[in-house]
C-alpha positions as CSV (number, residue, x, y, z in Angstrom):
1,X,-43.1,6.2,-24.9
2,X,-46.6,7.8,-25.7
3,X,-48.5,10.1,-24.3
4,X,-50.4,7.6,-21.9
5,X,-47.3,6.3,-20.6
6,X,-45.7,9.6,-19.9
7,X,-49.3,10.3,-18.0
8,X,-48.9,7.5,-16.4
9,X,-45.6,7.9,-15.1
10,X,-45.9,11.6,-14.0
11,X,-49.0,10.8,-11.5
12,X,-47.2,8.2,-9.7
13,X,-43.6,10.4,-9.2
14,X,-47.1,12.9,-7.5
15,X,-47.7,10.4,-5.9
16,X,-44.8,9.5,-4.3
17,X,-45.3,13.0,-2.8
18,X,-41.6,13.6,-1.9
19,X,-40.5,10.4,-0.8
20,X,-37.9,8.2,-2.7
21,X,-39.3,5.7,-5.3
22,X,-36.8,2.6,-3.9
23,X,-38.6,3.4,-0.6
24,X,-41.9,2.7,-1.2
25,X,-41.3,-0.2,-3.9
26,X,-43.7,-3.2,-3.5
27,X,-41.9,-6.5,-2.3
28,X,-42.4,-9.4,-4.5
29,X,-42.8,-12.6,-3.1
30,X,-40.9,-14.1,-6.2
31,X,-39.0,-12.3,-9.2
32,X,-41.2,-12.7,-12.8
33,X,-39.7,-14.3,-15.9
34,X,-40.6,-12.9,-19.0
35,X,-40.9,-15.6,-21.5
36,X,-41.4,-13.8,-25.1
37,X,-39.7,-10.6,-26.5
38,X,-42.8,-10.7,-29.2
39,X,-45.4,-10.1,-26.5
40,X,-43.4,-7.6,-24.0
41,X,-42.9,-3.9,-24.8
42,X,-40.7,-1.2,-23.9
43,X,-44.0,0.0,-21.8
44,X,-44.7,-3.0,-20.8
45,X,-41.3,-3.1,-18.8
46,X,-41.5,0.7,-17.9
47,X,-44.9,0.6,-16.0
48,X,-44.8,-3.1,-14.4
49,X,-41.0,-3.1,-13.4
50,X,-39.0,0.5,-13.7
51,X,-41.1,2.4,-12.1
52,X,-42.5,-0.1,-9.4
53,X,-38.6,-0.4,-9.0
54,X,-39.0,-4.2,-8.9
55,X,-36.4,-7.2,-10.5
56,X,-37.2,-9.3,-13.1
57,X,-35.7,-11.5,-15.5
58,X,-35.9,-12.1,-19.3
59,X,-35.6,-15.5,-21.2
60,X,-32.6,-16.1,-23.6
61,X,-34.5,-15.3,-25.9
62,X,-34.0,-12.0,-26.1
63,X,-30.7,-12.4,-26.4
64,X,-30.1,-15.6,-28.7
65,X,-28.7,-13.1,-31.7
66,X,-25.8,-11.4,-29.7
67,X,-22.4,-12.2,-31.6
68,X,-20.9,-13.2,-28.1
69,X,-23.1,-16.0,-27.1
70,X,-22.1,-17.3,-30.5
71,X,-18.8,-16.6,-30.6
72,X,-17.1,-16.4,-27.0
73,X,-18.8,-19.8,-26.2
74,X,-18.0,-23.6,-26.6
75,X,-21.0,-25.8,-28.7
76,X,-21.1,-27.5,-25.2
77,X,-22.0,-23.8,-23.7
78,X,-18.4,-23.3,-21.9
79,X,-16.2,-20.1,-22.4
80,X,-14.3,-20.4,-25.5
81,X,-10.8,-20.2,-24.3
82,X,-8.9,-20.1,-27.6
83,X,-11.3,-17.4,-29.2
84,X,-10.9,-15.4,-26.0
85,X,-7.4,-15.9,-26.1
86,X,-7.3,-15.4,-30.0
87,X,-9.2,-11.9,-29.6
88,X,-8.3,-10.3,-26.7
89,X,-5.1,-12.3,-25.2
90,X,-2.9,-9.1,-24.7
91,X,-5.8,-7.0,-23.4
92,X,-4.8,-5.8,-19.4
93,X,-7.8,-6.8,-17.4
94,X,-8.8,-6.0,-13.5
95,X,-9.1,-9.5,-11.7
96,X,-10.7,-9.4,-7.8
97,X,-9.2,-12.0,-5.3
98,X,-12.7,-13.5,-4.1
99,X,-10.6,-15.3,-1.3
100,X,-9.5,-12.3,0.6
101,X,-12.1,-9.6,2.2
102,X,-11.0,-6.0,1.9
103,X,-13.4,-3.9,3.6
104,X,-16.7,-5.4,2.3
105,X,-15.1,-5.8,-1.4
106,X,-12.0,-7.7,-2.5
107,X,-9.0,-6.7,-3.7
108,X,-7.9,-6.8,-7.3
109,X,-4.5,-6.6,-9.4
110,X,-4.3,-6.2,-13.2
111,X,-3.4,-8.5,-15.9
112,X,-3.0,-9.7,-19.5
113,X,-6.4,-11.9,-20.3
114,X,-3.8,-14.4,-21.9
115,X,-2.8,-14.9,-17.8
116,X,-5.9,-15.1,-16.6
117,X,-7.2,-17.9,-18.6
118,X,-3.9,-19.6,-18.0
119,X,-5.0,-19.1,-14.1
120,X,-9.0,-20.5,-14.8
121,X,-7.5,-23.8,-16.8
122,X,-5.3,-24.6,-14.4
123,X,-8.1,-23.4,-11.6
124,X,-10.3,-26.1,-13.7
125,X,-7.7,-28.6,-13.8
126,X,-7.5,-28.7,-9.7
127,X,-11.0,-29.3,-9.0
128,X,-11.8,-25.8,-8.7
129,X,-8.7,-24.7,-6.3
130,X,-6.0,-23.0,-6.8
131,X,-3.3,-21.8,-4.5
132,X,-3.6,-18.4,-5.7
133,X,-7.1,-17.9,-4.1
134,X,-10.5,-17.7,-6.2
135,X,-9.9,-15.3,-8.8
136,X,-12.6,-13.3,-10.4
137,X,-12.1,-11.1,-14.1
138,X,-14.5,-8.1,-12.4
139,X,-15.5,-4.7,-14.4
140,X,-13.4,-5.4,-17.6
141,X,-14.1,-1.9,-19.8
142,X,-14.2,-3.9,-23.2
143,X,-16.7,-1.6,-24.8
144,X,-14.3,1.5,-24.0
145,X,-11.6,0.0,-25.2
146,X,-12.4,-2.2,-28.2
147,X,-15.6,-2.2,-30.5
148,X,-18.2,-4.0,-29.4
149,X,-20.0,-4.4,-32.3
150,X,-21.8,-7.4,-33.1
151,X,-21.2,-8.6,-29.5
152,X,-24.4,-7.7,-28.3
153,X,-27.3,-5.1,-29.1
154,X,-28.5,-3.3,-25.9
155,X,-32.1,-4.2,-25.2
156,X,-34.7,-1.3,-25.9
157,X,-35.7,-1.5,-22.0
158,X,-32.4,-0.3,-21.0
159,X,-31.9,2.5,-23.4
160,X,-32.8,5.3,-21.8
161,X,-29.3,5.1,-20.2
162,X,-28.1,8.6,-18.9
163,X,-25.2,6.9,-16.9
164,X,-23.6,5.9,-20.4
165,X,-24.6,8.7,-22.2
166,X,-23.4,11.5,-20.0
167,X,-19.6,9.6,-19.6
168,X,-19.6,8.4,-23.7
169,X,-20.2,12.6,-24.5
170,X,-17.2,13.2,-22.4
171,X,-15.1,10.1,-23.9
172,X,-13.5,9.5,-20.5
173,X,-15.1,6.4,-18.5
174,X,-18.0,4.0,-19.1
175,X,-20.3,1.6,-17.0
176,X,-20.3,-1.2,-19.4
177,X,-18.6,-4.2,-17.9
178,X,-17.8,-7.8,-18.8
179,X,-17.5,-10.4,-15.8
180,X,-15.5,-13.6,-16.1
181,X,-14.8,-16.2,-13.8
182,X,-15.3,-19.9,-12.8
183,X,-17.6,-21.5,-10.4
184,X,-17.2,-20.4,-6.9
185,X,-16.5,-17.1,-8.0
186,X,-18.8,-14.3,-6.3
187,X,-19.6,-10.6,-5.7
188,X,-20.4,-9.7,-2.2
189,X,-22.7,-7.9,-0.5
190,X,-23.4,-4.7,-2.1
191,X,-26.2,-2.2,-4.0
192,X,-25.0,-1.1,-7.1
193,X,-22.5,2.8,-8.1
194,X,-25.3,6.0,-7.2
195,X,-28.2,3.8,-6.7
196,X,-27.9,3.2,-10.6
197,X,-30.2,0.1,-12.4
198,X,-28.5,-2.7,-13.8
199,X,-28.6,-5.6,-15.8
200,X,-27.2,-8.0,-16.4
201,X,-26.9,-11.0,-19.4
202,X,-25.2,-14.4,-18.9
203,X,-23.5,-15.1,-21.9
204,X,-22.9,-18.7,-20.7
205,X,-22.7,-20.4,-16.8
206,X,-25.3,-19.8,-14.3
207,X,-25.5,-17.9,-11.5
208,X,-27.3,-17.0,-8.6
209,X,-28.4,-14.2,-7.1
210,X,-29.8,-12.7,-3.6
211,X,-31.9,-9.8,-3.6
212,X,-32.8,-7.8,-0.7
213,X,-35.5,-5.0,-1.3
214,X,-34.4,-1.5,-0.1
215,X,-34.4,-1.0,3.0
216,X,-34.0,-4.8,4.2
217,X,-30.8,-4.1,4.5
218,X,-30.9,-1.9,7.7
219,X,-31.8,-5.2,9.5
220,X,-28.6,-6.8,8.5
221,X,-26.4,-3.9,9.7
222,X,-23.9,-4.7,13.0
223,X,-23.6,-3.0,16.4
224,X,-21.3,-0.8,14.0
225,X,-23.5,0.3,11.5
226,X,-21.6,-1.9,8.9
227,X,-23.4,-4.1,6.2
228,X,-22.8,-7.9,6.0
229,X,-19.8,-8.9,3.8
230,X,-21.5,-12.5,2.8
231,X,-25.4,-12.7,3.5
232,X,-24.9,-16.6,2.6
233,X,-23.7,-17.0,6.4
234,X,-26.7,-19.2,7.6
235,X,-27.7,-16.2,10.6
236,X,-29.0,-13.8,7.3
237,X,-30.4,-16.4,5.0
238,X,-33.6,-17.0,7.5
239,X,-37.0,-15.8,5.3
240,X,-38.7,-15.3,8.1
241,X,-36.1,-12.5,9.6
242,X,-34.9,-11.3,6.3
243,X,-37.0,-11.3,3.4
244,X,-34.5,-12.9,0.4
245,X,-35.6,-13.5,-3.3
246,X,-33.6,-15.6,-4.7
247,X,-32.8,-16.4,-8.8
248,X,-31.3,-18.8,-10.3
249,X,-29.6,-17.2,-13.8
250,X,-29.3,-19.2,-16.8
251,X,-27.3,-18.7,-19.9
252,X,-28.6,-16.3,-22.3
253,X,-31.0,-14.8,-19.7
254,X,-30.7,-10.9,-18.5
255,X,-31.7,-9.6,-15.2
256,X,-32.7,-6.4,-14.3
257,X,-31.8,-5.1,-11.1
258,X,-33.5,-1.8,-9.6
259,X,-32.5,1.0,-8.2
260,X,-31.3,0.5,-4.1
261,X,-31.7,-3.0,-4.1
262,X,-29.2,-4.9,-2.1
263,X,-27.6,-8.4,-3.5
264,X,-24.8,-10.8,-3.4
265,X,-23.8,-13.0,-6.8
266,X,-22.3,-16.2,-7.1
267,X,-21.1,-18.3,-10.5
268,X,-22.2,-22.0,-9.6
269,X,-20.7,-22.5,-13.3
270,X,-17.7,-21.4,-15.5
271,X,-19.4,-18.3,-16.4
272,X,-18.9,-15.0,-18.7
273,X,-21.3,-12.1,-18.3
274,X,-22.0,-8.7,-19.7
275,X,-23.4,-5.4,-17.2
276,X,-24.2,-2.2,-17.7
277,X,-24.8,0.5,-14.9
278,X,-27.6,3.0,-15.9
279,X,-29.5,6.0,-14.1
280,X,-32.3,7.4,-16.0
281,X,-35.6,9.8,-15.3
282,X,-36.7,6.7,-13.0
283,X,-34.0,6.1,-10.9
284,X,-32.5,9.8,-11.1
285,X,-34.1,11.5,-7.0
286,X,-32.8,7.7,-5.7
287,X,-29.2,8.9,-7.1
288,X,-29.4,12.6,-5.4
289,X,-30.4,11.7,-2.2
290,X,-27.5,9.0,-2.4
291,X,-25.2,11.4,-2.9
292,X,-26.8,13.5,-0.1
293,X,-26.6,11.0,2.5
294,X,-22.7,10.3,1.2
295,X,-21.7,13.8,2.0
296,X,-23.7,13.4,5.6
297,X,-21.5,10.4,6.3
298,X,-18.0,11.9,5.3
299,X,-18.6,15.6,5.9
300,X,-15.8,16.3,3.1
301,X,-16.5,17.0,-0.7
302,X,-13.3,15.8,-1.8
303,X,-13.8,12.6,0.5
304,X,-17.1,12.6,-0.8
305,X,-15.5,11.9,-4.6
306,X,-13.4,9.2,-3.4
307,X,-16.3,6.8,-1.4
308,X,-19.3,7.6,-4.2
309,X,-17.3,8.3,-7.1
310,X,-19.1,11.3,-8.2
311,X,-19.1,14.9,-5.6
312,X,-22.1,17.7,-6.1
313,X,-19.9,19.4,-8.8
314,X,-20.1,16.9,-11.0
315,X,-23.2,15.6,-10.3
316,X,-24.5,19.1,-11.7
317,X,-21.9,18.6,-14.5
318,X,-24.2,15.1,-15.4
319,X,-27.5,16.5,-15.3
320,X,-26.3,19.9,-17.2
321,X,-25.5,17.5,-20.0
322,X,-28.3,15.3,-20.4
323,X,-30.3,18.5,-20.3
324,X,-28.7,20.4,-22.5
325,X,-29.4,17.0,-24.9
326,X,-32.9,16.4,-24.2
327,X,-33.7,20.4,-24.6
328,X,-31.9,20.1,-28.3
329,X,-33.9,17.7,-28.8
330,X,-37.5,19.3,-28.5
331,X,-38.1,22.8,-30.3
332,X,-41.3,24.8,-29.8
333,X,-44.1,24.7,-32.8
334,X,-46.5,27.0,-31.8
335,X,-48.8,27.2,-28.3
336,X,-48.7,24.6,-25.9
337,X,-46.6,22.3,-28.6
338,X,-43.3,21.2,-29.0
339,X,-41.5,18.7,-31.6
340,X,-39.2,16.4,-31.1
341,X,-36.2,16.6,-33.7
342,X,-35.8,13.4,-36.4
343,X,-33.1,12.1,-35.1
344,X,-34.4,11.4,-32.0
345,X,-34.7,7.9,-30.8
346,X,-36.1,8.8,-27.6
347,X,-39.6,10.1,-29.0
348,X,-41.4,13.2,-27.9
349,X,-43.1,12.4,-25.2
350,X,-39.9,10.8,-23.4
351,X,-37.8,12.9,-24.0
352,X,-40.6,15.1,-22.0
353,X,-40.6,12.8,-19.2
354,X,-37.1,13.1,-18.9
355,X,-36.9,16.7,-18.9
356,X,-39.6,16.8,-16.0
357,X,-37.3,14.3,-14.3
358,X,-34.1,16.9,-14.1
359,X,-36.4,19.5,-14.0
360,X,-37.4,18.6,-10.5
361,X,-33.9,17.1,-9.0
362,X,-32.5,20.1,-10.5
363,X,-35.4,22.5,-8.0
364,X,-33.8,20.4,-5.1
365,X,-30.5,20.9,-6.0
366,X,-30.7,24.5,-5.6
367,X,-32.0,25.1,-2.7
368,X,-29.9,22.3,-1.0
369,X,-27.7,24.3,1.4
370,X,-24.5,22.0,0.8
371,X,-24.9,22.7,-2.9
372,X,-24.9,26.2,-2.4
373,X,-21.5,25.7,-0.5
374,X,-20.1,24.5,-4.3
375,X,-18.2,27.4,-6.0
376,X,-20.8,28.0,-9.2
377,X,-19.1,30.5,-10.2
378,X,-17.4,29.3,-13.6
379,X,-20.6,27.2,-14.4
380,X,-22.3,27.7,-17.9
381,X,-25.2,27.6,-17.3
382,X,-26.2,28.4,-13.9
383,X,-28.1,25.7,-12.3
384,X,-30.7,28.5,-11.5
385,X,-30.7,29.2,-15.4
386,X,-30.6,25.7,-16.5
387,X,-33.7,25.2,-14.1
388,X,-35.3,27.9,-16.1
389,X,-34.5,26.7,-19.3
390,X,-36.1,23.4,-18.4
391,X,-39.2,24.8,-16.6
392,X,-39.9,27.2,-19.8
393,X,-39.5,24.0,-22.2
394,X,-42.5,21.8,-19.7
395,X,-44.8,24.7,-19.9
396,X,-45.2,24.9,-23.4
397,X,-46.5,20.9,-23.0
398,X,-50.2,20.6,-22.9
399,X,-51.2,19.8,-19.0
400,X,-51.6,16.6,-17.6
């Protein structure tokens, strides 16, 4: 990121004046396809997608070099069943049952991979039925678990990955996933863990996709309050009530999905994917004021944990650590400068971007009164210091 970019991107979160950037997001009237990875930058992507908060989706190739489209796939673009099986056969992986609704999710059971391809062949065999239901390989951890090197190099645009960052410097979880499953398999209804980006790269099969801008959604609820399980029922699928964009994946092409958008996925192919959840500087006031609306709904911290997956403790924990990185990062030079250490990959004037960012979730934080419920007793630092810290390090910036 320069110095122009940064600019760029602090006058519109002043702009926003307050209100959440997945609220105000322009809606397209079709999702762009970005043709050549020569011709498209990291700022490119950053100004005209991140932080308009808006899909898009990238040809293959900027992904025709990954070691798993080479590797995990058939010269006639199928899954490569023995290579799979070869690889990773003994490997326990989390399969959903896309045939039974649970809530607005599905159920899932564990297995060997060696069983689940056993299942898709036969699955295959039958004309795409089975009479164990539609089975779908969801949220397989390979990268935790096994290297993933040479599978695939993470695109520059999603880099600035705090999500991944914050759980890889505790060596306990990740949000790197690989999806596997035949045609007819499908994700409901859903927007994505915190109100975190995604994306998302078909290493072979086709699928498509149904995107709802934020806030859509509200339109779709029931006399309940609840959100639609499957928005292909024909009642939500009318454009002129409920404004749909609608992609059609192909192998080897990534899609970015923004922060708050609602969607629903379906494999019209034998497909394998790879995802990774992310929250960065962009995204990061989307992912508090989730959390905030959480506790409204369930009242309870320790509920709290269970429904989001993340409580105000350790919400404080995530953006401690990413600040404590990005201020280790910069050291002061002399007046009005700072430096951004060598082995930086972020660059100076991101990694300022990003402390501005925490700084000002971190103000809100505070001050929230359900926060200041949270027994801060043992933490190092106190939020109030941390603030400090981070306020200290923005003033020695030149102004805006």
């Amino acid at each position: 990121m320069d110095r122009e970019t940064r600019v760029f991107a602090e006058s519109h979160f002043r702009g926003l004046r307050g209100r959440l950037p997945s609220k105000v997001c322009p809606t397209p009237d079709r999702v762009d396809f970005i043709e050549k990875p020569d011709s498209f930058s990291y700022t490119d992507f950053f100004k005209r997608y991140l932080l308009p908060n808006v899909p898009c989706v990238f040809s293959s190739a900027f992904t025709e070099d990954w070691g798993s489209r080479k590797h995990w796939v058939t010269p006639s673009g199928k899954p490569d069943f023995d290579y799979l099986l070869q690889n990773y056969g003994d490997v326990v992986v989390p399969v959903a049952n896309c045939g039974v609704q649970e809530y607005n999710s599905n159920p899932k059971e564990h297995m060997p991979l060696k069983d689940y391809i056993s299942y898709w062949k036969e699955f295959i065999q039958r004309d795409h039925s089975s009479p164990r239901d539609c089975l779908y390989l969801k949220d397989w951890h390979l990268c935790r678990y096994s290297s993933a090197e040479g599978l695939f190099t993470l695109p520059v645009y999603f880099s600035s990955d705090w999500l991944n960052e914050y759980w890889d410097t505790l060596d306990v979880d990740d949000y790197r996933f690989i999806y596997m499953g035949p045609a007819g398999t499908w994700s409901p209804f859903h927007a994505d863990i915190f109100r975190s980006f995604s994306w998302s790269v078909n290493i072979c099969g086709r699928k498509k996709w149904f995107f709802f801008p934020p806030g859509q959604e509200e339109a779709l609820r029931d006399c309940h309050g609840g959100l639609p399980y499957d928005v292909t029922a024909p009642e939500f699928l009318d454009s002129h009530l409920h404004p749909v964009l609608e992609v059609t994946q192909e192998a080897g092409e990534m899609v970015f999905v923004p922060s708050g958008w609602h969607h629903q996925v379906h494999n019209l192919e034998d497909t394998i994917s790879i995802n990774h959840n992310w929250v960065n500087g962009c995204n990061l006031a989307n992912m508090w004021h989730f959390l905030q609306q959480e506790l409204c709904a369930v009242q309870q911290e320790v509920i709290m944990k269970s429904c989001s997956g993340i409580n105000f403790e350790e919400f404080y924990q995530f953006l401690k650590v990413i600040a404590e990185r990005r201020l280790l990062l910069v050291k002061k030079t002399g007046p009005g400068e700072l430096q951004c250490s060598e082995d930086s990959g972020l660059g100076l004037q991101h990694t300022i971007f990003d402390i501005s960012r925490i700084a000002e979730v971190l103000a809100s934080v505070v001050v929230n009164p359900d926060f200041q419920r949270v027994d801060t007793s043992r933490f190092l630092p106190q939020p109030e210091d941390l603030l400090q810290q981070l306020q200290e390090a923005l003033a020695t910036t030149e102004p805006l």
